[in-house]
C-alpha positions as CSV (number, residue, x, y, z in Angstrom):
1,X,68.7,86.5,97.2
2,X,71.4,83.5,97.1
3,X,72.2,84.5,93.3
4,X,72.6,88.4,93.9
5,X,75.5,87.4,96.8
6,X,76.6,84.8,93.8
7,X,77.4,87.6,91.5
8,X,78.4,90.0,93.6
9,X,81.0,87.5,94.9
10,X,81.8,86.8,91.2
11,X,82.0,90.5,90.5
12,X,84.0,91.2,93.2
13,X,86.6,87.9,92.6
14,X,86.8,89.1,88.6
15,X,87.6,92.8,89.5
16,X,90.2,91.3,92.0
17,X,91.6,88.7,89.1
18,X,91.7,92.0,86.6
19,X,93.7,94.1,89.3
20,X,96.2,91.8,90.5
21,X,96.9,90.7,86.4
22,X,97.0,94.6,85.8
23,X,100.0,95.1,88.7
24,X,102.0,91.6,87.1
25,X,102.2,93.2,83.7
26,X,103.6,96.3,84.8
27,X,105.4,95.3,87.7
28,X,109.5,95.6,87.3
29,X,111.9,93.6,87.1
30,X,114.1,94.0,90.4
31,X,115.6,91.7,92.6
32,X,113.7,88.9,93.8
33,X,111.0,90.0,91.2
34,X,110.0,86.4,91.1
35,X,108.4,86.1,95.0
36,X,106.2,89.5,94.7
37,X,104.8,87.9,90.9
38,X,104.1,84.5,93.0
39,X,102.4,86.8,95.7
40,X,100.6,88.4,92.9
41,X,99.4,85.0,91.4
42,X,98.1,83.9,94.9
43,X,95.8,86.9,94.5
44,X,94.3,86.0,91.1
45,X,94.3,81.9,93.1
46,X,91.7,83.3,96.2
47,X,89.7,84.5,93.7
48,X,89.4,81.3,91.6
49,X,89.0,79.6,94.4
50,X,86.1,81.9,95.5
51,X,84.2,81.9,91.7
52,X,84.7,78.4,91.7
53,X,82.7,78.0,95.0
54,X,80.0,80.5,93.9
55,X,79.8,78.7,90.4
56,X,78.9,75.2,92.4
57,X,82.0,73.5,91.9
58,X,83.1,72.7,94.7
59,X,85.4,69.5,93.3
60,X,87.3,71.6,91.1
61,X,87.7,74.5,94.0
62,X,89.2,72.0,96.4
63,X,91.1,70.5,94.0
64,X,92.5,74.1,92.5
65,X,93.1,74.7,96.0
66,X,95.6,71.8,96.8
67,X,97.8,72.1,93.4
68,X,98.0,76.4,93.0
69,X,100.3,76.2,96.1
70,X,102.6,73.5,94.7
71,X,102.5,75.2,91.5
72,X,104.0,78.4,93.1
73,X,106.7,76.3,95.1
74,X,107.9,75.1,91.9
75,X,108.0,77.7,90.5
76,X,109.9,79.6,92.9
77,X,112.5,76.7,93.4
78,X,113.3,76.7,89.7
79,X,113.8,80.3,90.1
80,X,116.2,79.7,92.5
81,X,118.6,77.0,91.8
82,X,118.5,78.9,88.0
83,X,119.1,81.8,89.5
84,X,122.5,80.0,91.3
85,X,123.3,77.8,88.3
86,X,124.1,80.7,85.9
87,X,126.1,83.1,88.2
């Protein structure tokens, strides 16, 4: 029973993933593009996060739970001061 809710929760967590990368390639560009793509990419990290804890690692879950939000802040804050540097 536990390894039918595994995949299922894999299933579910993959078609998630292939979704939200399916609205990032065709979403376009328009003004503050950059925020609804980060929004985008916290989609695709839940659903990492959730695989990882179905596939047992539990470790790598946590850990790609602590750094996927730092990632997007950097990424936005680049964005930003580029945005204001070049105008």
């Amino acid at each position: 029973m536990f390894e039918v809710i595994k995949d299922i929760l894999i299933f579910t967590a993959s078609l998630g993933i292939l979704i939200a990368s399916y609205r990032l390639w065709v979403e376009k560009d328009r003004k503050n593009i950059i925020f609804a793509r980060i929004h985008i990419v916290g989609v695709i990290d839940c659903a990492c996060f959730i695989i990882f804890l179905s596939l047992g690692e539990v470790l790598l879950a946590f850990v790609y739970l602590i750094l996927a939000p730092f990632m997007a802040h950097a990424i936005a804050y680049a964005s930003y001061y580029d945005k204001n540097n070049t105008k």
